[in-house]
PDB file of N, CA, C and O in Angstrom:
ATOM      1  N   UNK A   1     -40.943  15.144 -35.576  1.00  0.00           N
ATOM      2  CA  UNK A   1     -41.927  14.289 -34.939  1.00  0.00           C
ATOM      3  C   UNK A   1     -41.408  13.836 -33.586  1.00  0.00           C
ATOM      4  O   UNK A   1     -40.213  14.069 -33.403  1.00  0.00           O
ATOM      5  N   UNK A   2     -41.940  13.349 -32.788  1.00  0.00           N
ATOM      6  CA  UNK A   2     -41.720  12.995 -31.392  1.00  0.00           C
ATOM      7  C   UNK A   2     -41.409  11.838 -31.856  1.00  0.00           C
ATOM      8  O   UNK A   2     -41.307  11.475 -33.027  1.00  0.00           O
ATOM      9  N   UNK A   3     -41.205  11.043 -30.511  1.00  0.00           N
ATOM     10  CA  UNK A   3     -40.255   9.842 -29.722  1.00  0.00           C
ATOM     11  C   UNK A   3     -42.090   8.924 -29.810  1.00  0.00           C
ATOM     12  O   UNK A   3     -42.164   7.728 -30.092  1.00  0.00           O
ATOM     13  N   UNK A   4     -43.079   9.601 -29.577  1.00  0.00           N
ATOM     14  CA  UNK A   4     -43.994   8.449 -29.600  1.00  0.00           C
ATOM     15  C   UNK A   4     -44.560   8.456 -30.635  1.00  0.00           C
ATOM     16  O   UNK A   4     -44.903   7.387 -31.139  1.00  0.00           O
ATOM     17  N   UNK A   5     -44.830   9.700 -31.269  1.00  0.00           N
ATOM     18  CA  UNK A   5     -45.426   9.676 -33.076  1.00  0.00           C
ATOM     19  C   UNK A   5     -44.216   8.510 -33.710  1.00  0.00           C
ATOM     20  O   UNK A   5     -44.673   7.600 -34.400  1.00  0.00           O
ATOM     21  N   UNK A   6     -43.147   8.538 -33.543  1.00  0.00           N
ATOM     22  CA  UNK A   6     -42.242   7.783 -34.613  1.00  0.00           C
ATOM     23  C   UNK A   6     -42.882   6.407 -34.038  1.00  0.00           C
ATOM     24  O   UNK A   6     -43.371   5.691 -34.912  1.00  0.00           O
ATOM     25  N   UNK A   7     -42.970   5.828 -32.437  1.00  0.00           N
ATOM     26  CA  UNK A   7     -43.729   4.564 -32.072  1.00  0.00           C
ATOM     27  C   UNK A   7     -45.076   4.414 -32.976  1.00  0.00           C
ATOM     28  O   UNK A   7     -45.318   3.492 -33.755  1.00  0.00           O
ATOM     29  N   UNK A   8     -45.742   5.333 -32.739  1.00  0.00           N
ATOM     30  CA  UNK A   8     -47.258   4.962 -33.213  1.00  0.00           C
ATOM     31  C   UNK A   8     -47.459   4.859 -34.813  1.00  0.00           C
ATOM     32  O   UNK A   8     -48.317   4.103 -35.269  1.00  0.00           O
ATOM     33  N   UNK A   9     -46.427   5.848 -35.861  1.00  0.00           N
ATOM     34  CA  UNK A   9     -46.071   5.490 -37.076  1.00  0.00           C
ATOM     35  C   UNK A   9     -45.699   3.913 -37.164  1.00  0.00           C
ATOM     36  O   UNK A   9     -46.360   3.103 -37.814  1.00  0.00           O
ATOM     37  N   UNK A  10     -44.697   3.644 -36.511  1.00  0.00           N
ATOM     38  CA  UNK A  10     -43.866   2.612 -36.908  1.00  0.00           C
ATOM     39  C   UNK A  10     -44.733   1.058 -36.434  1.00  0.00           C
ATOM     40  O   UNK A  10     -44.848   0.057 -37.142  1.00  0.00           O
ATOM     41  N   UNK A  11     -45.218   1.243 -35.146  1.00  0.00           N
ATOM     42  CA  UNK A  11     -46.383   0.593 -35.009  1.00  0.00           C
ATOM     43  C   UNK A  11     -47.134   0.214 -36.276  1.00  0.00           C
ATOM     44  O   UNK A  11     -46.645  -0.630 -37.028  1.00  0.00           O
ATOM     45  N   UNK A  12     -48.508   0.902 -36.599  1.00  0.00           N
ATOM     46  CA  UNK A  12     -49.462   0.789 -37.817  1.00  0.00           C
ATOM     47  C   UNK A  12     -48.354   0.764 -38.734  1.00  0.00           C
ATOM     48  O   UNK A  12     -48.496  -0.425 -39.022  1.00  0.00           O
ATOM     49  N   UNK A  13     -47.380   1.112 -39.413  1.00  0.00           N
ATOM     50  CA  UNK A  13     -46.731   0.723 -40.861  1.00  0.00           C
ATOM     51  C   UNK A  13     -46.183  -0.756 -40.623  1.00  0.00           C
ATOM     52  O   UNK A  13     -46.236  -1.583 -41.533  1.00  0.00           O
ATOM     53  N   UNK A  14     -45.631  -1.075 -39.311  1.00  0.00           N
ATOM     54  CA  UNK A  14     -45.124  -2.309 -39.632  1.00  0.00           C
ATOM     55  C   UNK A  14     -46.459  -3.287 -39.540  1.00  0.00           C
ATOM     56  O   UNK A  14     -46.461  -4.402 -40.060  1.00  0.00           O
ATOM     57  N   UNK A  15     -47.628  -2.730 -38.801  1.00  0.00           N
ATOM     58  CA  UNK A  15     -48.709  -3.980 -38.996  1.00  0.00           C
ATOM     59  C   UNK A  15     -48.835  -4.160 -40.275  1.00  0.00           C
ATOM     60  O   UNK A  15     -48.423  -5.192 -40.804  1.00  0.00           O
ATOM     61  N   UNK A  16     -49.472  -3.099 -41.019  1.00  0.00           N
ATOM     62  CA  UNK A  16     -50.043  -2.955 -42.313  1.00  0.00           C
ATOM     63  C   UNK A  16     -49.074  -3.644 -43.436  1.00  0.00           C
ATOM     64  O   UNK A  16     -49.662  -4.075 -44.429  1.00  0.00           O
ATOM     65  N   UNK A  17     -47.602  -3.802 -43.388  1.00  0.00           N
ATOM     66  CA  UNK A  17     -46.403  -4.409 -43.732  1.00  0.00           C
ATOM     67  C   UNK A  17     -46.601  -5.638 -43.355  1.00  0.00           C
ATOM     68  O   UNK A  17     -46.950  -6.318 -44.320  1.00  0.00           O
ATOM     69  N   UNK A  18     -46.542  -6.179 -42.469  1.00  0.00           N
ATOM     70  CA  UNK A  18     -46.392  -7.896 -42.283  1.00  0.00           C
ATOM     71  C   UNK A  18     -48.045  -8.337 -42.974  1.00  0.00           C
ATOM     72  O   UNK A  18     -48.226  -9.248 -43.781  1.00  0.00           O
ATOM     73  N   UNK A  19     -48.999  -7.528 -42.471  1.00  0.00           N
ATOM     74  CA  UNK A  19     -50.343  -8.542 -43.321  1.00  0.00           C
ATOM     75  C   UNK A  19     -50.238  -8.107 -44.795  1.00  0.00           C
ATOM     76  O   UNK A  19     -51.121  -8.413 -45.597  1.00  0.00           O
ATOM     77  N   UNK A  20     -49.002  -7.294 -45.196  1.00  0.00           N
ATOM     78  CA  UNK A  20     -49.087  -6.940 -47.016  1.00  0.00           C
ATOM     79  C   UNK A  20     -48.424  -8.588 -47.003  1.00  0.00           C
ATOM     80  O   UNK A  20     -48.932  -9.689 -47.216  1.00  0.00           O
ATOM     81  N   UNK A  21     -47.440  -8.263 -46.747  1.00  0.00           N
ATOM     82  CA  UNK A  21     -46.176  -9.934 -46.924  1.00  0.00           C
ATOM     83  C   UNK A  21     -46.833 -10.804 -46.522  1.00  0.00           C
ATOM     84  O   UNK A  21     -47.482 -11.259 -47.464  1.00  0.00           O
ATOM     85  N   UNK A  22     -47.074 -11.397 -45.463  1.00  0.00           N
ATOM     86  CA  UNK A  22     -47.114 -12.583 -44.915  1.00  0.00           C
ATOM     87  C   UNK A  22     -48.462 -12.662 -44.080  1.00  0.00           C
ATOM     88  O   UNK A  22     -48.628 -13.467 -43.164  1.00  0.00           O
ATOM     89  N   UNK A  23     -49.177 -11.960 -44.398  1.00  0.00           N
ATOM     90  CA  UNK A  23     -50.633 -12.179 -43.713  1.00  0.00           C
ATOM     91  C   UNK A  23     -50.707 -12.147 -41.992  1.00  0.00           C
ATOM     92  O   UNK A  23     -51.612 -11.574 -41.385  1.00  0.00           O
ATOM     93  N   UNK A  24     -49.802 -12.731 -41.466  1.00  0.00           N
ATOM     94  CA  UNK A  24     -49.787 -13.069 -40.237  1.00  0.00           C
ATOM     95  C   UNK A  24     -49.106 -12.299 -38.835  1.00  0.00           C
ATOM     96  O   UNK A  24     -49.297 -12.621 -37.663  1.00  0.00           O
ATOM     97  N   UNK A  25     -48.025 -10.884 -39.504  1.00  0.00           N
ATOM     98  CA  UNK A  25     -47.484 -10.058 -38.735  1.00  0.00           C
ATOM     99  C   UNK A  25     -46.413 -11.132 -38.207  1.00  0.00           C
ATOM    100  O   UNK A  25     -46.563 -12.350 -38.295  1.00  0.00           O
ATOM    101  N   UNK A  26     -45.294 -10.470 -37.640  1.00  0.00           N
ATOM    102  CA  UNK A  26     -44.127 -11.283 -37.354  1.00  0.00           C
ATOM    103  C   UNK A  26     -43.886 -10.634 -35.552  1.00  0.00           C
ATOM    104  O   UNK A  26     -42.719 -10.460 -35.200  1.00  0.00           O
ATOM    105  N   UNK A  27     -45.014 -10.322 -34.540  1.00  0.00           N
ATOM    106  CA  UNK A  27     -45.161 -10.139 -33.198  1.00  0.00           C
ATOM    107  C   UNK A  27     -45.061  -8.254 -33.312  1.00  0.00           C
ATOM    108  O   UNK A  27     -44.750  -7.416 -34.159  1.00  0.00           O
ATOM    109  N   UNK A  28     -45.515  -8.289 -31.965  1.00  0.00           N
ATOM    110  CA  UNK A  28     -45.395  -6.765 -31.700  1.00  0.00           C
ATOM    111  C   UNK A  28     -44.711  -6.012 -31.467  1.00  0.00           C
ATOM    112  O   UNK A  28     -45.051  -4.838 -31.317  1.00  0.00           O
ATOM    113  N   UNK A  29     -43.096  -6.586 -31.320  1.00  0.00           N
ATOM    114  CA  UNK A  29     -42.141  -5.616 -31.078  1.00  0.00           C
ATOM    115  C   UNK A  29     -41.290  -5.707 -32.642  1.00  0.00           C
ATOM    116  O   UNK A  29     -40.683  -4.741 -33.103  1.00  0.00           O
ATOM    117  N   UNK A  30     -41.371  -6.873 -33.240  1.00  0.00           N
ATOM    118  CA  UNK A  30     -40.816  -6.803 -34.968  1.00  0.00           C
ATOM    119  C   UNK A  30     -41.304  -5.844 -35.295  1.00  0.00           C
ATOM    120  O   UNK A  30     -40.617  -4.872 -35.607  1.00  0.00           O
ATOM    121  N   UNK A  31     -42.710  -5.821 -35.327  1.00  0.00           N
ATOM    122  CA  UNK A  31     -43.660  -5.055 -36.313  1.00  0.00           C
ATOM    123  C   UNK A  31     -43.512  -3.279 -35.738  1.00  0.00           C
ATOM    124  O   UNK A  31     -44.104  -2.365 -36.312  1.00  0.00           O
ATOM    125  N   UNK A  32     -42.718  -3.100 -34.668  1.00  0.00           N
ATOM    126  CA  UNK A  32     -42.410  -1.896 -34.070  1.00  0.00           C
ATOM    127  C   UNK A  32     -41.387  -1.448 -34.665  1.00  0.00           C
ATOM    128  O   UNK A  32     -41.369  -0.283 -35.061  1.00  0.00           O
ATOM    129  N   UNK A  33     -40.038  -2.530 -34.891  1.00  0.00           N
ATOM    130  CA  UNK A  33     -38.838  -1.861 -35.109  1.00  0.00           C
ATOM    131  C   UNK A  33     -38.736  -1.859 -36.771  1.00  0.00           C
ATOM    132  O   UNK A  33     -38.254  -0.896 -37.368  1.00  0.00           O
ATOM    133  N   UNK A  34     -39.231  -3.019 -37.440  1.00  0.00           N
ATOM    134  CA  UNK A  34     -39.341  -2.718 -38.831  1.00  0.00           C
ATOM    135  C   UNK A  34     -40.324  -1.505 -39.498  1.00  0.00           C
ATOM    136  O   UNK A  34     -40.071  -0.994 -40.590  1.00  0.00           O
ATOM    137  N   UNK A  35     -41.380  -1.165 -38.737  1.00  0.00           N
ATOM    138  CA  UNK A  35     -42.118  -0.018 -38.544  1.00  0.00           C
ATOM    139  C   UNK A  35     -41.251   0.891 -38.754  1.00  0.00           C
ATOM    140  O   UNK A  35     -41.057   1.365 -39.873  1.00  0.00           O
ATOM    141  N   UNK A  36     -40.464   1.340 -37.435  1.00  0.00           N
ATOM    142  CA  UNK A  36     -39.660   2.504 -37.311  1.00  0.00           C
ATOM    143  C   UNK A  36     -38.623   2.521 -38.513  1.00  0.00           C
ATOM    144  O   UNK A  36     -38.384   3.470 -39.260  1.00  0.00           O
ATOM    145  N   UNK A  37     -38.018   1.146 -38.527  1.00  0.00           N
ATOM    146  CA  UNK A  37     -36.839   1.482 -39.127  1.00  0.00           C
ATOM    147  C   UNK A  37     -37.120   1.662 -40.928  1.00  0.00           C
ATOM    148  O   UNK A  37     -36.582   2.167 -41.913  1.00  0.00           O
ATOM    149  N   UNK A  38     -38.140   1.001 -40.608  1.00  0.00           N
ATOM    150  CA  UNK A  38     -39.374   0.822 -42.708  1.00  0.00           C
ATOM    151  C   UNK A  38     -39.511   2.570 -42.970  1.00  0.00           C
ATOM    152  O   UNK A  38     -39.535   3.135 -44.063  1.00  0.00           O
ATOM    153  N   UNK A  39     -39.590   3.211 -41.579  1.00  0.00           N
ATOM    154  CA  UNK A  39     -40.228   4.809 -42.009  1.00  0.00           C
ATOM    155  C   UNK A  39     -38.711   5.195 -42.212  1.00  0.00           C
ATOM    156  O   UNK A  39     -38.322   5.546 -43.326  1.00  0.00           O
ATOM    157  N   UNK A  40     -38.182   5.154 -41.543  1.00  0.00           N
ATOM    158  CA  UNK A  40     -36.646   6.034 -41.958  1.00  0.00           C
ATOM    159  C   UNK A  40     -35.905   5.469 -43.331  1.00  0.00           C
ATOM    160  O   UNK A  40     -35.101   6.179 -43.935  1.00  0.00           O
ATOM    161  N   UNK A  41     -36.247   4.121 -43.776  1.00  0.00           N
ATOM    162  CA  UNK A  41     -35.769   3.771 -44.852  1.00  0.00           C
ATOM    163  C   UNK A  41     -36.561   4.573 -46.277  1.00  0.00           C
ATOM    164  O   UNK A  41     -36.247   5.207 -47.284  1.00  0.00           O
ATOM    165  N   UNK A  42     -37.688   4.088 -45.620  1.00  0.00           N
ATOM    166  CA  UNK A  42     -38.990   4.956 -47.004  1.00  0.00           C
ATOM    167  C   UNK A  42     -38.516   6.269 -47.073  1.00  0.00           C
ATOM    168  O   UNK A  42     -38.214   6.508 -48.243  1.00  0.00           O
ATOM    169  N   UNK A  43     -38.346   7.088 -46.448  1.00  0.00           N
ATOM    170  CA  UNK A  43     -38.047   8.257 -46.175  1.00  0.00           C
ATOM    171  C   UNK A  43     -36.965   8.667 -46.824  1.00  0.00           C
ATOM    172  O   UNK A  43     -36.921   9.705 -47.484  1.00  0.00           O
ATOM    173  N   UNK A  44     -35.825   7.696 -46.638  1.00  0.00           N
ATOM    174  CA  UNK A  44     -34.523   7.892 -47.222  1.00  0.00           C
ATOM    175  C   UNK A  44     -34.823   7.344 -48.671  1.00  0.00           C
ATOM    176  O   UNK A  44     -34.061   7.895 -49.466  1.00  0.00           O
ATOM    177  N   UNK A  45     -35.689   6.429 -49.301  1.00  0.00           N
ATOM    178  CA  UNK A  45     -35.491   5.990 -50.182  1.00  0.00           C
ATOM    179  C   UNK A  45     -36.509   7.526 -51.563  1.00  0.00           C
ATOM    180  O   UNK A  45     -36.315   8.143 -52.610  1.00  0.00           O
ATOM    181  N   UNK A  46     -37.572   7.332 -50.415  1.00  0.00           N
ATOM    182  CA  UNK A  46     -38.750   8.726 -51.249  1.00  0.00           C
ATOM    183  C   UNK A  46     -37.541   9.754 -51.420  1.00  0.00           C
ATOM    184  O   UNK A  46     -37.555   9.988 -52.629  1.00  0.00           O
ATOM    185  N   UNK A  47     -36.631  10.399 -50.922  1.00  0.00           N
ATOM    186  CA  UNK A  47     -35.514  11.414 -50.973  1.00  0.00           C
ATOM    187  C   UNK A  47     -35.201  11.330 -51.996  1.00  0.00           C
ATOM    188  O   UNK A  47     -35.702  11.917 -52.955  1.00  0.00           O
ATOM    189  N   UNK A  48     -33.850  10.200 -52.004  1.00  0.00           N
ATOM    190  CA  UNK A  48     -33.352   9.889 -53.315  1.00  0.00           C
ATOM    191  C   UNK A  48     -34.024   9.902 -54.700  1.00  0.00           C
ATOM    192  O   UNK A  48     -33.425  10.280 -55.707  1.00  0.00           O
ATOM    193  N   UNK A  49     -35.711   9.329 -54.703  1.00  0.00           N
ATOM    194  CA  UNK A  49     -35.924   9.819 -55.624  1.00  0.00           C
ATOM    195  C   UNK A  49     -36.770  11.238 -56.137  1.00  0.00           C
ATOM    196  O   UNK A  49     -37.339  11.435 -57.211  1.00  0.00           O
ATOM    197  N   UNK A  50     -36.629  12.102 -54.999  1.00  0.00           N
ATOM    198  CA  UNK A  50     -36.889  13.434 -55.474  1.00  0.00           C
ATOM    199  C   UNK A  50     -38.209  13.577 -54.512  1.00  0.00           C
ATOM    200  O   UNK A  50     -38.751  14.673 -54.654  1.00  0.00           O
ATOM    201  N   UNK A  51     -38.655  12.970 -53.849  1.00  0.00           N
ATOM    202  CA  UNK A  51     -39.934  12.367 -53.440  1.00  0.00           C
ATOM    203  C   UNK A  51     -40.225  13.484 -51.920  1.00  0.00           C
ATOM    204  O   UNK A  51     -39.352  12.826 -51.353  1.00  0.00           O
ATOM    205  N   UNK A  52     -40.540  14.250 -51.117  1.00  0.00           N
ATOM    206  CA  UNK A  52     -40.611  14.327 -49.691  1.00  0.00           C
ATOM    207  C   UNK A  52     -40.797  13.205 -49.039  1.00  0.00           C
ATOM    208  O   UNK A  52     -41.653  12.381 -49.358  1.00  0.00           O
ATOM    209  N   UNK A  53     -39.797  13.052 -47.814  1.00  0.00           N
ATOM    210  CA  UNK A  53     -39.891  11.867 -46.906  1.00  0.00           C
ATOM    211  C   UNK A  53     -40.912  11.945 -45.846  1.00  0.00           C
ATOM    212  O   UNK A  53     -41.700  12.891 -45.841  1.00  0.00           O
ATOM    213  N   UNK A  54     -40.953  11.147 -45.070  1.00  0.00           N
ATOM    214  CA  UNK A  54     -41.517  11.170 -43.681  1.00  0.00           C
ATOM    215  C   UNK A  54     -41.690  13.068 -43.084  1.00  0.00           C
ATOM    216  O   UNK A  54     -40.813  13.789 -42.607  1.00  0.00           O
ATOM    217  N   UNK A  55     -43.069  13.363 -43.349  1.00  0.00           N
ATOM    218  CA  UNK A  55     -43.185  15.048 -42.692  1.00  0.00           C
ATOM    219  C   UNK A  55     -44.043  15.325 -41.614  1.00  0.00           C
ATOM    220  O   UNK A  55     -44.357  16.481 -41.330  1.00  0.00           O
ATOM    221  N   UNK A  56     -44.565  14.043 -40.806  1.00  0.00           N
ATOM    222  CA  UNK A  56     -45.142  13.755 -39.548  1.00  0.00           C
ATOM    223  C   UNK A  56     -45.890  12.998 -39.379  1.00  0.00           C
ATOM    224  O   UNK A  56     -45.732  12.108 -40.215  1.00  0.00           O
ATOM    225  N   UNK A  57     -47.164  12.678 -38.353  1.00  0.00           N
ATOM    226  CA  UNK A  57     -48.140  12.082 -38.274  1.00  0.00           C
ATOM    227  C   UNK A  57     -49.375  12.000 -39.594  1.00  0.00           C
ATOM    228  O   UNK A  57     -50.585  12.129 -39.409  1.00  0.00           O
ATOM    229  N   UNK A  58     -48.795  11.788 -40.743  1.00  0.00           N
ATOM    230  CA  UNK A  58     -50.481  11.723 -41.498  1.00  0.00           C
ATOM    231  C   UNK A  58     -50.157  10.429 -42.910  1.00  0.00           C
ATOM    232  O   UNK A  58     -49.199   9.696 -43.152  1.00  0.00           O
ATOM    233  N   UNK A  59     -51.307  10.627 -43.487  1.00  0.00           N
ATOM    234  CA  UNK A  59     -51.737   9.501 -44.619  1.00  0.00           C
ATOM    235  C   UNK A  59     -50.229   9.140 -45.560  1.00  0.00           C
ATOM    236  O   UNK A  59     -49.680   8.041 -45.643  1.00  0.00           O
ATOM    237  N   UNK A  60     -49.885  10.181 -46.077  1.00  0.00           N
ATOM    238  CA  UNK A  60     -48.325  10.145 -47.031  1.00  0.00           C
ATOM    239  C   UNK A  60     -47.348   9.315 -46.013  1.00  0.00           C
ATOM    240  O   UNK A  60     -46.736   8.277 -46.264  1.00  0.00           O
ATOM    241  N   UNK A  61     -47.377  10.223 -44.536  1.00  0.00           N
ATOM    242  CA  UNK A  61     -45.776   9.885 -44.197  1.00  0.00           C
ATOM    243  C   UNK A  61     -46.427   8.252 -43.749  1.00  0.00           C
ATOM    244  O   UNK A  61     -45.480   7.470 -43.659  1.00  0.00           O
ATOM    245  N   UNK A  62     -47.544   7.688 -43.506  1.00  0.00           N
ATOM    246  CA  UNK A  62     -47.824   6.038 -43.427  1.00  0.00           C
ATOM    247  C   UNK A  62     -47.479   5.298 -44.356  1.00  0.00           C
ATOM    248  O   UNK A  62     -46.807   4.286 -44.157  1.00  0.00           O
ATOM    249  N   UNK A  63     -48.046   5.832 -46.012  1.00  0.00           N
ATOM    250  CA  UNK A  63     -47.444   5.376 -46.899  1.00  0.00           C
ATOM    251  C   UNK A  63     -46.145   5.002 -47.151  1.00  0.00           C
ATOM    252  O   UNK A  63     -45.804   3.902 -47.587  1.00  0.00           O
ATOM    253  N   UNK A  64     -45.238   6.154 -46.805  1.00  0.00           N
ATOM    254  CA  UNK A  64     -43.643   5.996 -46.922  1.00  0.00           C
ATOM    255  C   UNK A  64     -43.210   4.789 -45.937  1.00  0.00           C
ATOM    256  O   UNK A  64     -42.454   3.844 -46.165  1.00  0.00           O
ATOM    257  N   UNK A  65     -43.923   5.119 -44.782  1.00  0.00           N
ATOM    258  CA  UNK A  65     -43.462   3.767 -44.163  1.00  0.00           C
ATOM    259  C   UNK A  65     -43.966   2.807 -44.217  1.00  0.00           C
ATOM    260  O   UNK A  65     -43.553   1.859 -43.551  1.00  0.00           O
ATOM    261  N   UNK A  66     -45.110   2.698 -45.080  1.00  0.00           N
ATOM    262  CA  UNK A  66     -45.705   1.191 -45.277  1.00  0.00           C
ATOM    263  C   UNK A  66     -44.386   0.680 -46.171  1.00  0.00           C
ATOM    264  O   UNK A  66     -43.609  -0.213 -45.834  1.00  0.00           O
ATOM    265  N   UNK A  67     -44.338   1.387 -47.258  1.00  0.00           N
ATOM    266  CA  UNK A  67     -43.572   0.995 -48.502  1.00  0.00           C
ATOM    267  C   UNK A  67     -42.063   0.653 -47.883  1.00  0.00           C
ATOM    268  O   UNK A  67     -41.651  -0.458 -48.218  1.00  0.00           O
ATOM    269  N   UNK A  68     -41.104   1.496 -46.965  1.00  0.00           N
ATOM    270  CA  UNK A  68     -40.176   0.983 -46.419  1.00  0.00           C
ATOM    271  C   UNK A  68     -40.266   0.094 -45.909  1.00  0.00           C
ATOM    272  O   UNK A  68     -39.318  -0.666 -46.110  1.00  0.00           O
ATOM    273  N   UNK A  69     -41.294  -0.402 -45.018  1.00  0.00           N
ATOM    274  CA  UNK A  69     -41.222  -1.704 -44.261  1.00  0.00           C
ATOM    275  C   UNK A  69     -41.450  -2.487 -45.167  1.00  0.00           C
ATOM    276  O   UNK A  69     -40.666  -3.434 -45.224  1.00  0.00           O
ATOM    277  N   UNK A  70     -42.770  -2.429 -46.409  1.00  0.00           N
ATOM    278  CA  UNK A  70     -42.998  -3.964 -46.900  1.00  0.00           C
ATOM    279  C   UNK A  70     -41.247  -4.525 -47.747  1.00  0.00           C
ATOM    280  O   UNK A  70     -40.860  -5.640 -48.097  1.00  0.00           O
ATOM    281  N   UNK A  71     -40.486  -2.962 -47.820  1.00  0.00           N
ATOM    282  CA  UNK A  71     -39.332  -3.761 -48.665  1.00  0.00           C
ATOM    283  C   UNK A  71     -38.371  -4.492 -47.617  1.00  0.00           C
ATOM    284  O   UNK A  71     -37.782  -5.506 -47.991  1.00  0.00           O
ATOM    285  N   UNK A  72     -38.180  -3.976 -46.216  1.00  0.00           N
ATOM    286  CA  UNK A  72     -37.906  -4.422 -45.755  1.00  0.00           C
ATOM    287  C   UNK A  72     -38.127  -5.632 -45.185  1.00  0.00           C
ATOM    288  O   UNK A  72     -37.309  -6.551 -45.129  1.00  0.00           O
ATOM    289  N   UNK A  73     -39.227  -5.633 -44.766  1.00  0.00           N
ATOM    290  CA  UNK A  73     -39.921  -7.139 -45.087  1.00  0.00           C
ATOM    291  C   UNK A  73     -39.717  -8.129 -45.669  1.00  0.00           C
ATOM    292  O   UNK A  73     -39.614  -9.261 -45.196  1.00  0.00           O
ATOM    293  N   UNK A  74     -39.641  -7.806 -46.727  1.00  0.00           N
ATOM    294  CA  UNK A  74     -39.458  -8.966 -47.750  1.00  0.00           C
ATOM    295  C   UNK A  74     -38.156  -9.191 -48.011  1.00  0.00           C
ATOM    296  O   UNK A  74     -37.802 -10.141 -48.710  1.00  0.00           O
ATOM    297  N   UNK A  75     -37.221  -8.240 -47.414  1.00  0.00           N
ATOM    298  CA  UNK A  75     -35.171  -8.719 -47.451  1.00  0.00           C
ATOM    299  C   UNK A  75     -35.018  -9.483 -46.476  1.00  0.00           C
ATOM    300  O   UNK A  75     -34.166 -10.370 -46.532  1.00  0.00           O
ATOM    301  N   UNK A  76     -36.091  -9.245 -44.973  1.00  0.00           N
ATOM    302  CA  UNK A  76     -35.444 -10.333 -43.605  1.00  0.00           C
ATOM    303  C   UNK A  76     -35.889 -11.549 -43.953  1.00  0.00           C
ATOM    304  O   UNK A  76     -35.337 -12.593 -43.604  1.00  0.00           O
ATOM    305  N   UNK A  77     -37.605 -11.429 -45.140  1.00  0.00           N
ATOM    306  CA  UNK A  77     -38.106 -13.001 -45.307  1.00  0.00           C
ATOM    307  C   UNK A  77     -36.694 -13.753 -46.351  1.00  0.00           C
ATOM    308  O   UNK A  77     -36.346 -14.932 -46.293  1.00  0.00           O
ATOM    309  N   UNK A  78     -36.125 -12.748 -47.185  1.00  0.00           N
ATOM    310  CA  UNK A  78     -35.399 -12.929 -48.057  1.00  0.00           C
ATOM    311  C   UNK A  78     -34.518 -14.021 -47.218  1.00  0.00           C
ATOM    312  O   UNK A  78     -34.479 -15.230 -47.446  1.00  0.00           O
ATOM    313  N   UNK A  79     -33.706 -13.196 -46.028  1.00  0.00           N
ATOM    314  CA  UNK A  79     -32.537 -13.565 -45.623  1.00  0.00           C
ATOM    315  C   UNK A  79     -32.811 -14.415 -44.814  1.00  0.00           C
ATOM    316  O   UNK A  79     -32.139 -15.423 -45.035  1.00  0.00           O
ATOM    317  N   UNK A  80     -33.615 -14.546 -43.791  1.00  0.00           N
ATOM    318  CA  UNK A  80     -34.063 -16.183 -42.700  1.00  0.00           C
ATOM    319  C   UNK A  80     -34.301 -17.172 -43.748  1.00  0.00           C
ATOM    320  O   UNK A  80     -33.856 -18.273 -43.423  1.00  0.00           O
ATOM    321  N   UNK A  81     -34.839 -17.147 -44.862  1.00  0.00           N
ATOM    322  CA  UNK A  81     -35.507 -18.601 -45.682  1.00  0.00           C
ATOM    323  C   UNK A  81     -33.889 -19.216 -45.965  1.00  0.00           C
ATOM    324  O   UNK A  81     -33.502 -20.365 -45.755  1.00  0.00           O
ATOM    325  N   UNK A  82     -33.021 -17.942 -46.561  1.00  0.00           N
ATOM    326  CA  UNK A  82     -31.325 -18.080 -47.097  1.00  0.00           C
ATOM    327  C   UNK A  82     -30.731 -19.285 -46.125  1.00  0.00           C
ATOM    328  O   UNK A  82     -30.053 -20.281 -46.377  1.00  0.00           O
ATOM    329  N   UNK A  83     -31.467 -18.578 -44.515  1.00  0.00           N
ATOM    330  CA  UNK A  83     -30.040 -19.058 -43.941  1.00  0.00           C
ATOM    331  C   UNK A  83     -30.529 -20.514 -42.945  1.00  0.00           C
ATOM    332  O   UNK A  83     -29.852 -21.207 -42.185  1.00  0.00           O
ATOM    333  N   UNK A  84     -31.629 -20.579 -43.239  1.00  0.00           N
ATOM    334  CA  UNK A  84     -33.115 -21.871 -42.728  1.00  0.00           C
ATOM    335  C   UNK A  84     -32.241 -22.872 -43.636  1.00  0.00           C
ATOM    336  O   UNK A  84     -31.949 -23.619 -42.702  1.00  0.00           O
ATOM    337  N   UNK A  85     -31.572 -23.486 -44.790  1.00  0.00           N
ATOM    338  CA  UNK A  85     -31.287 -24.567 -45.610  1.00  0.00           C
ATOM    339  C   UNK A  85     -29.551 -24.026 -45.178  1.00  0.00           C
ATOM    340  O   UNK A  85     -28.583 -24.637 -45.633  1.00  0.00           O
TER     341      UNK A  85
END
């Protein structure tokens, strides 16, 4: 995949990710890099379990990165609330 398909993936997965979690999205460059980095995690995680990862621009490889980001998601909400007290 290209340098802007991985943007425009990571884009829409991290939106679709912050309004799964938190309704409200966490700005436009979060929702970029947890995007990107949600698809390479999904990807790595769909692997491990036998799964095909990220295989370009379409419906599956969004999924993979929805699902990487919302977990990711929910470890940074995990870890700011941790370190907020």
């Amino acid at each position: 995949m290209s340098f802007l398909a991985w943007i425009v993936l990571g884009l829409v997965a991290g939106f679709i990710a912050s309004k799964l979690v938190n309704r409200r999205g966490e700005g436009f460059l979060m929702d970029i890099l947890l995007g990107v980095v949600g698809a390479f995690a999904g990807g790595w995680l769909f692997h491990i379990f036998g799964a095909p990862g990220v295989r370009g621009l379409n419906i599956y490889s969004l999924f993979v990165a929805v699902t990487g980001s919302v977990i990711l998601l929910v470890l940074y909400h995990a870890l700011r609330r941790r370190r907020a007290f």
